[in-house]
C-alpha positions as CSV (number, residue, x, y, z in Angstrom):
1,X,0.0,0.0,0.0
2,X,2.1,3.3,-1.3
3,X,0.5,5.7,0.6
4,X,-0.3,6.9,3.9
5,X,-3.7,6.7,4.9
6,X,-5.6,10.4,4.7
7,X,-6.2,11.6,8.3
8,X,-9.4,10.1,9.3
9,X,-9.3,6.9,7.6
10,X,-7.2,5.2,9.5
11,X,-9.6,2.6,11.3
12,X,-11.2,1.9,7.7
13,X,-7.9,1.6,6.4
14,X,-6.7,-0.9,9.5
15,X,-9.9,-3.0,8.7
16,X,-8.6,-4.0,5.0
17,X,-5.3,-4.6,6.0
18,X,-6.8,-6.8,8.6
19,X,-9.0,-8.5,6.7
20,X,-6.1,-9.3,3.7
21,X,-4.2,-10.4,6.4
22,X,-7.1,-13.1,7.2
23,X,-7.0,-14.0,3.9
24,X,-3.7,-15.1,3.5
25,X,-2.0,-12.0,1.9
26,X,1.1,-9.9,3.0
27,X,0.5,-6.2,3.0
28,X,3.4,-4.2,2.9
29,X,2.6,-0.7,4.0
30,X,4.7,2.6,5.4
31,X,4.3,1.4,8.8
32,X,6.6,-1.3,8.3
33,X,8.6,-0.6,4.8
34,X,9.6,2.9,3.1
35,X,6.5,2.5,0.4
36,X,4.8,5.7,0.5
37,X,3.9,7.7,-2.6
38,X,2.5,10.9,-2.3
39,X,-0.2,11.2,-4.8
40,X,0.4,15.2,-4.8
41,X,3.0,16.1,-7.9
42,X,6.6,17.6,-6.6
43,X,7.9,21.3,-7.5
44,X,9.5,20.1,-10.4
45,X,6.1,18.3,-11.9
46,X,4.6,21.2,-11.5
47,X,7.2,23.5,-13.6
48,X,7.3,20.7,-16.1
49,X,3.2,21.4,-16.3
50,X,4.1,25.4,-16.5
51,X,6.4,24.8,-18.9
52,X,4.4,22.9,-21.1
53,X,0.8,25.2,-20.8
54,X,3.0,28.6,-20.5
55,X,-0.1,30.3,-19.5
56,X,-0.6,34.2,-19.5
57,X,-3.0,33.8,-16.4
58,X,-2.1,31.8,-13.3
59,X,-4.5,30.9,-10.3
60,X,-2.7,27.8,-7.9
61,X,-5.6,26.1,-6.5
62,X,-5.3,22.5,-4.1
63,X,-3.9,22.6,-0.7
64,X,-3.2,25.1,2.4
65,X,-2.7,28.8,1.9
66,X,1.1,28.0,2.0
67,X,0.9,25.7,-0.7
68,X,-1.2,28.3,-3.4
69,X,1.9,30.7,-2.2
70,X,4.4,28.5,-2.6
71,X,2.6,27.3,-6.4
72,X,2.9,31.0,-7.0
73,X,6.2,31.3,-6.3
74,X,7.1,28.5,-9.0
75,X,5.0,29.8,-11.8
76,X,7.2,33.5,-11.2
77,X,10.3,31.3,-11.4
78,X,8.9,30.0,-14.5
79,X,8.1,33.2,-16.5
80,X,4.7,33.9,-15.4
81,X,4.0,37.8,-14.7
82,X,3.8,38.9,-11.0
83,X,0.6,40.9,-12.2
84,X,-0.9,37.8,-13.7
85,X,-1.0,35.8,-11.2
86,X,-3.7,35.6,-8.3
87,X,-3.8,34.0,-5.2
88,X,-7.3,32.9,-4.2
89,X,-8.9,31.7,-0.9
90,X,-12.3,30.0,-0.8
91,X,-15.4,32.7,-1.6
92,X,-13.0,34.9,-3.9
93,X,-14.5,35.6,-7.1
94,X,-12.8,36.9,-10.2
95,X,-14.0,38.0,-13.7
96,X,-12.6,37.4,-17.3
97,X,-12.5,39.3,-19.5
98,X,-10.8,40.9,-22.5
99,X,-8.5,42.5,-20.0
100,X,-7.5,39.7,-18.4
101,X,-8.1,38.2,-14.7
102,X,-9.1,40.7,-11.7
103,X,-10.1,39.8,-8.6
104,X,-14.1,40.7,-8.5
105,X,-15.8,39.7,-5.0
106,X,-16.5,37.5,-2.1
107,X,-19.3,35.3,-2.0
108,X,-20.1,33.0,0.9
109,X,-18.1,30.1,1.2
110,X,-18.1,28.6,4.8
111,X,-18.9,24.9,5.9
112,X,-22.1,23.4,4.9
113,X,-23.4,20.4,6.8
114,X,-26.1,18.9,5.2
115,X,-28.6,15.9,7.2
116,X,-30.5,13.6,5.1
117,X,-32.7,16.2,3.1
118,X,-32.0,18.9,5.1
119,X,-30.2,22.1,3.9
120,X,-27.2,23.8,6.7
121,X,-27.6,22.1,9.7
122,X,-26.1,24.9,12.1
123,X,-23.4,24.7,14.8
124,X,-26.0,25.0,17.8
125,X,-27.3,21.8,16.3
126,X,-24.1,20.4,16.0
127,X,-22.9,21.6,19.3
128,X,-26.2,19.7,20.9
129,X,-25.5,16.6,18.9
130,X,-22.0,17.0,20.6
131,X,-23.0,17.3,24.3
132,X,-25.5,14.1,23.6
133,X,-22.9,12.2,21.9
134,X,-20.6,12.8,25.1
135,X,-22.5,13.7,27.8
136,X,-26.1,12.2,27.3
137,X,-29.8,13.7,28.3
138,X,-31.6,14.3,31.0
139,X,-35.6,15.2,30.9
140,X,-37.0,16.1,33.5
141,X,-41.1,15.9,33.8
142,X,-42.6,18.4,36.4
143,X,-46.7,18.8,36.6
144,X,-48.0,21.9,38.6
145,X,-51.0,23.6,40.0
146,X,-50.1,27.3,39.0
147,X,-52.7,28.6,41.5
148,X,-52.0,26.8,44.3
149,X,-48.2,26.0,43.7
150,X,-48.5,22.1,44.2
151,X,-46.2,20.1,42.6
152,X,-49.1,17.4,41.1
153,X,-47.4,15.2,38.7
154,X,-43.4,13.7,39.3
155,X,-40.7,15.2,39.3
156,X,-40.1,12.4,37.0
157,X,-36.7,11.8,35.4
158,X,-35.5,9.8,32.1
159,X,-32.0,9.7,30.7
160,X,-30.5,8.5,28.0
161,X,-26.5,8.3,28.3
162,X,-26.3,9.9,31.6
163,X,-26.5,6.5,33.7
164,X,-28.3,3.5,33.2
165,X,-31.2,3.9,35.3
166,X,-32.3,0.6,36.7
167,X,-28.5,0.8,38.8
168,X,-29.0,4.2,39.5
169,X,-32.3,4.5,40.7
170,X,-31.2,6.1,44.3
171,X,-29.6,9.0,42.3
172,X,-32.4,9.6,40.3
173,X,-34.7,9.9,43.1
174,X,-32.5,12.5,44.6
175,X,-31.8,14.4,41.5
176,X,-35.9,14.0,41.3
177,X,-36.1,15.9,45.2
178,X,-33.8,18.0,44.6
179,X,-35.8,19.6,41.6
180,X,-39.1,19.1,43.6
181,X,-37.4,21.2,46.4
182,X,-36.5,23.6,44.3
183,X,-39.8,24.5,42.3
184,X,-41.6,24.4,46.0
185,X,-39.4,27.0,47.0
186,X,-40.0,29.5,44.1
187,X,-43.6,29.2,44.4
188,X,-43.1,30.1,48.0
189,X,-41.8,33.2,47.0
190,X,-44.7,34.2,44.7
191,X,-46.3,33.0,41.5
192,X,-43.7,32.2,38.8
193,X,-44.4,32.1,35.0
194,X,-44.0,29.1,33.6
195,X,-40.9,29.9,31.4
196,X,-39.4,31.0,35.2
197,X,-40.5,27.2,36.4
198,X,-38.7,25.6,33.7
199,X,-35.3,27.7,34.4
200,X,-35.6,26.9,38.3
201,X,-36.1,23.0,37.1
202,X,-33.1,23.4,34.3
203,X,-30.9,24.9,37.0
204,X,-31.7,22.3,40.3
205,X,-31.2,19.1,38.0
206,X,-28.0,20.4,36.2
207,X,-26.4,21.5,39.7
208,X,-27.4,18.4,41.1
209,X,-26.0,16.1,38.1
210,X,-22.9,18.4,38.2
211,X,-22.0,17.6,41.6
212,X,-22.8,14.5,42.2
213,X,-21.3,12.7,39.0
214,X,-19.4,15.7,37.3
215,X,-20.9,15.6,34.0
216,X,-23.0,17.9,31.9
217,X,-25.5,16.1,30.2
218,X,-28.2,17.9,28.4
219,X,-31.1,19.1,30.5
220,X,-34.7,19.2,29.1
221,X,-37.3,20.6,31.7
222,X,-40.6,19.7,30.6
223,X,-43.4,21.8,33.1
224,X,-46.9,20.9,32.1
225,X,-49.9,22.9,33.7
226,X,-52.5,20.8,35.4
């Protein structure tokens, strides 16, 4: 195998070698021999490709910043104008035209993470996906009587990756008082909005899951009225 695997790939990459391996082959690869072969062309196949095109326009593209620069630098070396060449980043935009090649605008050109059918996903959805992925979830049911400030249904906790819940079922019944506690004591105080209920029942579980296992799953108060 002449070439390194690209960053990311290496587990798919140590699965076929793996399964050759079970199959009777020998696979010779640059972790054991000096087989690699970059599939990017070297300086001097690139000058041999100026020198054969000799274009009156020049835009490097491929690679890092450093590497457009440094594809610059050879096509200078190999007669192309200063003046007519332009080095581009992502969302430049350039016209041609009888004049030549000038740099024109910018158009949007960040990351766009597409799920299923869906268009941009968005980093807050990412970042949530994240905490989940690491963390887990924890929902927390709370019913109450907004006019007499009676707690009437739960607090009743589910997770999902926090901690496995029939092992755990001491520490959800805690984390469960500790929210009850926490809604009785700002309905002493007055009568709360609902939105103001669901931040008192965000806050008590999160502190409580915090301290007692030092994690940050994903807290979802769910206050129904009854």
């Amino acid at each position: 195998m002449s070439s390194h695997p690209i960053p990311g790939n290496e587990q798919d990459v140590s699965r076929v070698i793996d399964g050759m391996v079970r199959m009777g082959a020998e696979v010779v690869h640059s972790g054991i021999a000096d087989v690699h072969a970059s599939g990017h062309a070297k300086a001097e196949d690139l000058k041999m490709m100026l020198s054969i095109v000799q274009p009156d326009w020049f835009i490097p593209v491929h690679g890092e910043y450093r590497h457009l620069v440094a594809h610059a630098k050879l096509a200078r070396k190999m007669g192309v104008a200063a003046d007519h060449i332009l080095v581009c980043t992502d969302g430049d935009q350039v016209a041609l035209d009888k004049k030549g090649v000038t740099p024109s605008a910018q158009v949007p050109a960040g990351y766009l993470f597409v799920d299923g059918i869906i268009g941009d996903v968005g980093h807050g959805v990412l970042r949530d996906r994240q905490v989940l992925a690491a963390e887990g979830v924890v929902v927390v049911f709370v019913g109450v009587e907004f006019e007499s400030g009676r707690i009437s249904l739960g607090p009743q906790i589910i997770t999902r990756g926090w901690v496995h819940a029939p092992e755990a079922e001491d520490l959800l019944d805690e984390c469960a008082e500790a929210v009850g506690k926490a809604v009785t004591e700002l309905f002493a105080n007055g009568r709360p909005e609902p939105d103001s209920v669901q931040r008192v029942v965000r806050r008590a579980a999160g502190r409580f899951v915090n301290e007692r296992t030092k994690r940050r799953p994903m807290i979802v108060p769910v206050v129904m009225e009854t």
